[in-house]
N, C-alpha and C positions, 0 to 999 in steps of 0.2 A: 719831547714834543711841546711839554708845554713854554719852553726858553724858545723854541721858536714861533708861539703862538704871541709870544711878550711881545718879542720883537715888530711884529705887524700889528697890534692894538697900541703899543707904546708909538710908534711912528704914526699911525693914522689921528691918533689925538692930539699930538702937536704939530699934526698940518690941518688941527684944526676941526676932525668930523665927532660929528655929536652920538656917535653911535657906533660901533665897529666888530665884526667876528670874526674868524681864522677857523678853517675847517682842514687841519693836515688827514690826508686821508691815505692807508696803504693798501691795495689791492690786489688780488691774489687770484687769477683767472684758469682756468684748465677747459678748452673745447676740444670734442673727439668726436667726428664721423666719419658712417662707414658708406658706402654706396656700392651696392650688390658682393658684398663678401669682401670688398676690399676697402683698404685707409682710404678716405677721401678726406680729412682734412687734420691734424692735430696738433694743438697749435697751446705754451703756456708760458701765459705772460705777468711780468707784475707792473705795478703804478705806484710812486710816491709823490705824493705834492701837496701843496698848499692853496688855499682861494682864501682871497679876503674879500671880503662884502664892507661897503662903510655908508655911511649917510651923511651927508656934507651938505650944508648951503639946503637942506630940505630935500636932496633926490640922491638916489640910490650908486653907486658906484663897484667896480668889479673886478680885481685882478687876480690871475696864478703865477704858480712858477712852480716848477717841478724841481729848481736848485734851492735847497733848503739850508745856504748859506746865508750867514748874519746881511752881508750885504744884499745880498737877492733878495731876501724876504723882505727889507725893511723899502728896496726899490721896489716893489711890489706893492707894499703897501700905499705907498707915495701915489703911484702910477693911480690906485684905486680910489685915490683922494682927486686926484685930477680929473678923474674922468667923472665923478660923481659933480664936480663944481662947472666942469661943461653942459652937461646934464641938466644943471639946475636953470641953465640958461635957458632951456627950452619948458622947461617944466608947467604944468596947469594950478598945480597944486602943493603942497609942501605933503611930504612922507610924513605920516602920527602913525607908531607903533603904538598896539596895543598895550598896556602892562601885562607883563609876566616875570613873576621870580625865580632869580636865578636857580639853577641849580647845580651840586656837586654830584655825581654819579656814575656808576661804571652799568653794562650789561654786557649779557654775550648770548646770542641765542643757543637754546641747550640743543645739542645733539647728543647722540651715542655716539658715531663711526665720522672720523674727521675722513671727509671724502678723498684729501691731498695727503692722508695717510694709505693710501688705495693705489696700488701704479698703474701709472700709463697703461702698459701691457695688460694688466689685470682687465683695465677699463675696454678696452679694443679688445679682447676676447668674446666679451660678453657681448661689446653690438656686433661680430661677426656672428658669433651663434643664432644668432637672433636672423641675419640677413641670411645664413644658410638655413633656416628654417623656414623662411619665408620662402625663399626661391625652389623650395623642394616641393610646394606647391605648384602643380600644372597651371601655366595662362598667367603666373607671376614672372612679368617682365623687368622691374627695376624695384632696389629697397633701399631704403635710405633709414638708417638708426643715429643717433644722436646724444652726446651725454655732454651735461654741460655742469661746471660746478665754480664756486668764487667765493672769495671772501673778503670781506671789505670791513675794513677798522678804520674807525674816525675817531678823531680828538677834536671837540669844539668850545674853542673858548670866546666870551663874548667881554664887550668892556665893560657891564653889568654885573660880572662875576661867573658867570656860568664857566662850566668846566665838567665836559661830560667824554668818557670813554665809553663807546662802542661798539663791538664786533658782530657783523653779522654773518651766516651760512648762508649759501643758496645752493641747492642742487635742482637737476633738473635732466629728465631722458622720455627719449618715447622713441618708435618707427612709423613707417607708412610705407603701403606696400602699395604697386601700381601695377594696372593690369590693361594693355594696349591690343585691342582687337579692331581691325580696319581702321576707323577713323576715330573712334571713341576710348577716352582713358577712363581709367574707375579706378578710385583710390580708398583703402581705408590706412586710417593711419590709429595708433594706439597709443598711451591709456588719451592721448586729445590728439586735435592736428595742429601744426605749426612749432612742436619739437614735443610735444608731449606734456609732463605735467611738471610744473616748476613749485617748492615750497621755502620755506625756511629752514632748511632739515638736512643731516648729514648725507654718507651714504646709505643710509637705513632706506632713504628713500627709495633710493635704488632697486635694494633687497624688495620691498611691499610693494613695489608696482608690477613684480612676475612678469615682466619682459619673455622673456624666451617662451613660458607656458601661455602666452596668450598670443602668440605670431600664427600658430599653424590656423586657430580660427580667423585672424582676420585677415590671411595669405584667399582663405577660402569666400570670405564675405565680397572678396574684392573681384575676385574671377568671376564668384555668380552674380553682380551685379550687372554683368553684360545680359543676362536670360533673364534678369527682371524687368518686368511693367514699367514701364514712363510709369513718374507718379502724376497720381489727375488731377485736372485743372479746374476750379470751382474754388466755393466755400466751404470749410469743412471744419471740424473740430480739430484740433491741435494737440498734442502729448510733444514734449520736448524734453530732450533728457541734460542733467545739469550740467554737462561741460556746455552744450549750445546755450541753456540759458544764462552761463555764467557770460558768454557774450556779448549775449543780448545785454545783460546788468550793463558789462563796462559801457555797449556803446550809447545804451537810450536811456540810460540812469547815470552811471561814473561822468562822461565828460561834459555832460548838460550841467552836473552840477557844481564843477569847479567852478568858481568863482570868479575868477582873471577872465574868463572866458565872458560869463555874463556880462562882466564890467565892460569890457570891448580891452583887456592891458592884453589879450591873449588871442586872437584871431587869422593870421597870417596862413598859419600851420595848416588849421584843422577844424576853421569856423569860427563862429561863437554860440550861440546858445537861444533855445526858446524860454529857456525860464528866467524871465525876465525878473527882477528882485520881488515887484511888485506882486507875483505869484503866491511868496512863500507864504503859508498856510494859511494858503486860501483855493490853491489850485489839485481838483482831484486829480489825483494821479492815476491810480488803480482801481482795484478792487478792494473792500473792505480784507481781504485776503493778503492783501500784499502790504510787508513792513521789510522796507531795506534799512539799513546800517552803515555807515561807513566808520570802522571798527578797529584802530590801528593795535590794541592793545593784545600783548602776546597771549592773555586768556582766549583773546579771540579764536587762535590757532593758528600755526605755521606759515602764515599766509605770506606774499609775497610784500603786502602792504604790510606788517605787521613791526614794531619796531618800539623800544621803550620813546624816544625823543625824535622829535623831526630838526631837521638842519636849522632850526629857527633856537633849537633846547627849549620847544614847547612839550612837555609830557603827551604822551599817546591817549586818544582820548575814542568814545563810542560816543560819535553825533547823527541823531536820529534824522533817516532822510524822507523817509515813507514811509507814515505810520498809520495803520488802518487804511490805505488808499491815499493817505494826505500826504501833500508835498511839505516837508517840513525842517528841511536844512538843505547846507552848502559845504562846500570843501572851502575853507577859508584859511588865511593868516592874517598876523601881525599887523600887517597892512591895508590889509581887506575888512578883516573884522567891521569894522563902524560904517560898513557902507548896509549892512545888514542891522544892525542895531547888535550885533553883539559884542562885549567889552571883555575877549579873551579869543586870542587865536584858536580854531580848529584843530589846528597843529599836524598840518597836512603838507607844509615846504620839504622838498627834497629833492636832492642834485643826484645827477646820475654821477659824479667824482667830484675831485678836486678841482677841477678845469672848468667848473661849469656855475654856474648860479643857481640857487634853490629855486624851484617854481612850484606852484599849487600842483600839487597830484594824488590822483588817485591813491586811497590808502584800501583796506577789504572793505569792498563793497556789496553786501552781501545781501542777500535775500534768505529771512529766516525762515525755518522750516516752518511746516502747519503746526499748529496747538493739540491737532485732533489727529489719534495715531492713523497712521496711513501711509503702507508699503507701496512700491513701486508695483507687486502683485493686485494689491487693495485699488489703486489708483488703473488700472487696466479696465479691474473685473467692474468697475462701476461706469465706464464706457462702452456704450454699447457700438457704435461706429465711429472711426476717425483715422488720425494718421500717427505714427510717432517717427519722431525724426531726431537723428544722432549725427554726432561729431562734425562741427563745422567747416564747410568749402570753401566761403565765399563770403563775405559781406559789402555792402554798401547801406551809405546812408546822408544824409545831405548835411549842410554845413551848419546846420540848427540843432540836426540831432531828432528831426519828427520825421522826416517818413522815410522810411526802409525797407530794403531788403535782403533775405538771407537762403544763402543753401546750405544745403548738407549732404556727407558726404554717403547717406544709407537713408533710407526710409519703412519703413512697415505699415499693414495696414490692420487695424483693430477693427475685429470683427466680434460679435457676441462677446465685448470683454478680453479677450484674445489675442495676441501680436498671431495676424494670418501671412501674408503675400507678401514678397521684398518689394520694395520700389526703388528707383535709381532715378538717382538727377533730380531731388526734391526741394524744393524751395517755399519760404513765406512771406509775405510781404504787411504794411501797416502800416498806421502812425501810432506815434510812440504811446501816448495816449489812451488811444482806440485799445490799443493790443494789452496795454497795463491793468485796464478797467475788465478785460473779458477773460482774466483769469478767474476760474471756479474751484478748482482744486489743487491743491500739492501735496506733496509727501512730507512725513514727520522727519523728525532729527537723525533715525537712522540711516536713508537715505541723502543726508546732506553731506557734501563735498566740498573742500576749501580749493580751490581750482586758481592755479598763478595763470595769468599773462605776463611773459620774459618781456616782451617786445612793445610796448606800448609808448608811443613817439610823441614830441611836442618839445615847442620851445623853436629861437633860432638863435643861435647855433642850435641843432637840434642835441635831446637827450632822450637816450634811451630806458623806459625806467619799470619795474618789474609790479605789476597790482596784483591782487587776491580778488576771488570772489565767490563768498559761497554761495551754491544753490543746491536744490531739489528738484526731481522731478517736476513737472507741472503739467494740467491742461490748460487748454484755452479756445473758449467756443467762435465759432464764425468768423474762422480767422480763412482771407484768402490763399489759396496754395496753389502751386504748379512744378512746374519741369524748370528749372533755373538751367539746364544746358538739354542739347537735343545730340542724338546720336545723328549717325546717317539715315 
């Protein structure tokens, strides 16, 4: 790989760019669903290619090719030179990368059980069992299981020296069982919704999530939410459990804070942002209670963001985003860095493949536990009225990132301390703001979970690209709630 990374830095520098990297990347895909006891989809593919990125005449340029022949590669590079010096034609400003030193290095994220050491068949056993366990539940109408697994090796060399190998795991599985009476569906899905729980992790994952032992409860939470309560409409205290706040992190913390977004380079997609630069630590965020992270470093934990180097071969770094309630960083790079005053990438650039350009993304963005111990039992018995609401529905939220709304797919209500009454169709709504500053309590480090989003979009050509986010339990006072859908 690395003779053909030569080829594309050797070619880019004598058509002339001041700057240039080659990301050969190979990837290693396995998707398997089931839908009510039978295959609905399984499907295993690989990718090999190359992107060049160069800096020419001051502005950015971008080519692939998946023929990793002498010639292709070196027309590719060309191609990336050109388009960078059309580029330059329209440009504001000239591109200043930050300093960073190079680096030589290999990683691989550790696993136990290499998951494509696992068969197919082996894999489709387990989400049938799971879907016949669901459907053996009365009033369970449809189930859908899911197993998802990859692996992605990159070689990145820069014209700086960098030279970096590596590899990383992802797995990923969960169900969701639906339960159709008259006009109204009720869904629970397990251990999250929207395919389950994704990490940096073999098939071990697999194994620690108990798939099969945890369907016949939520085949059952799903039927009796038809006999449950509308949940009620008012202000009320709040309990959110960590998969839904891990949500909340990505949508009213993670992408407010990328940086491209603030600047206006990133808006088409999915907005730009309230936090205007001028904020950074100055603007309360939260609660004295609340400090998030964004935490790429594999001590962090398995997390989806988690990775020794970003596509830039900036080292993985923990930049404080919320400390004490203060707004206090950004997702930045190379590029961005000096529009904040800082003089080192974030080291947050990464490409969902070969084909694609690095953009600012989300790395774990996480919310730390409390300091002061406190169970998710601790955190009840000290509420004397309110709601707690699990596993996400539904979200919306506006192209700033401040005011929102969110369901979920189960509700309870806390009564003397106590999960009492189910509710169905529960929802909360805020500004981002409002809701950050009226957290009071959380749960300590035992109840903290490192929670993937697979699916997280941006960019055009769009990319798909996987984040982390750890959270805890939490409450939250005088926050408005209702019915986010209505039966018959």
């Amino acid at each position: 790989m690395k003779a053909v990374a030569e080829w594309a830095l050797d070619t880019a520098a004598q058509r002339g760019a001041s700057y240039a990297d080659a990301r050969v990347v190979d990837e290693r895909s396995r998707l398997l669903a089931t839908k009510n006891a039978r295959v609905g989809h399984a499907s295993s593919s690989d990718s090999l290619g190359v992107g060049v990125r160069v800096l020419a005449d001051g502005a950015w340029g971008f080519a692939a090719t998946q023929d990793l022949g002498r010639e292709s590669v070196e027309a590719t590079a060309a191609r990336a030179v050109a388009i960078a010096r059309a580029s330059a034609r329209v440009k504001q400003e000239d591109v200043r990368l930050a300093p960073e030193k190079p680096r030589v290095d290999e990683y691989t994220t550790p696993i136990r059980l290499d998951p494509f050491a696992t068969s197919i068949e082996q894999n489709l056993e387990l989400l049938l069992q799971v879907d016949r366990e669901l459907l053996a539940v009365p009033g369970i109408t449809l189930t859908e299981s899911s197993m998802h697994f990859r692996r992605y090796e990159q070689w990145f060399f820069s014209s700086e020296g960098a030279a970096i190998h590596e590899t990383r795991y992802i797995s990923g599985a969960g169900f969701a069982a639906f339960s159709f009476q008259g006009s109204e569906i009720q869904k629970r899905s397990y251990p999250n919704s929207f395919g389950g729980q994704y990490q940096n992790k073999g098939y071990e994952l697999v194994e620690e999530l108990q798939l099969l032992d945890n369907a016949r409860r939520i085949g059952e939470e799903a039927v009796a939410l038809h006999s449950a309560d509308q949940c009620p409409e008012g202000v009320a205290t709040l309990v959110l459990d960590s998969s839904q706040l891990a949500l909340q992190i990505h949508e009213s913390v993670g992408h407010p804070i990328e940086l491209d977004r603030v600047l206006g380079m990133e808006a088409n997609y999915a907005g730009t942002s309230f936090l205007t630069a001028d904020k950074l630590r100055k603007l309360r965020y939260g609660s004295g209670l609340v400090n998030v992270v964004a935490d790429a470093r594999p001590q962090h934990g398995p997390g989806l963001g988690t990775f020794a180097y970003d596509d830039e071969g900036v080292p993985a770094q923990c930049t404080p985003i919320i400390t004490r309630g203060l707004f206090t960083g950004y997702l930045s790079s190379r590029e961005t860095a000096s529009a904040i005053g800082e003089q080192r990438s974030g080291g947050t650039m990464r490409a969902e493949s070969w084909n694609r350009i690095p953009l600012i993304r989300m790395t774990n963005i996480s919310l730390l536990p409390g300091e002061q111990p406190m169970s998710f039992a601790q955190l009840l018995n000290a509420t004397d009225d309110g709601i707690f609401m699990q596993t996400n529905r539904s979200w919306s939220i506006d192209d700033k990132r401040y005011n929102f709304q969110f369901g979920t797919e189960i509700g309870w209500e806390i009564k003397g301390g106590k999960l009492g009454r189910m509710f169905k169709n529960p929802s909360y709504s805020g500004i981002t703001t409002e809701f950050w500053s009226s957290m009071d309590a959380l749960c300590s480090s035992d109840e903290w979970t490192l929670w993937g989003t697979p699916n997280c979009g941006k960019g055009q050509p769009a990319q798909t690209m996987g984040t982390g986010h750890g959270a805890v339990p939490a409450r939250f006072r005088r926050i408005k709630v209702g019915s986010a859908y209505r039966g018959s």
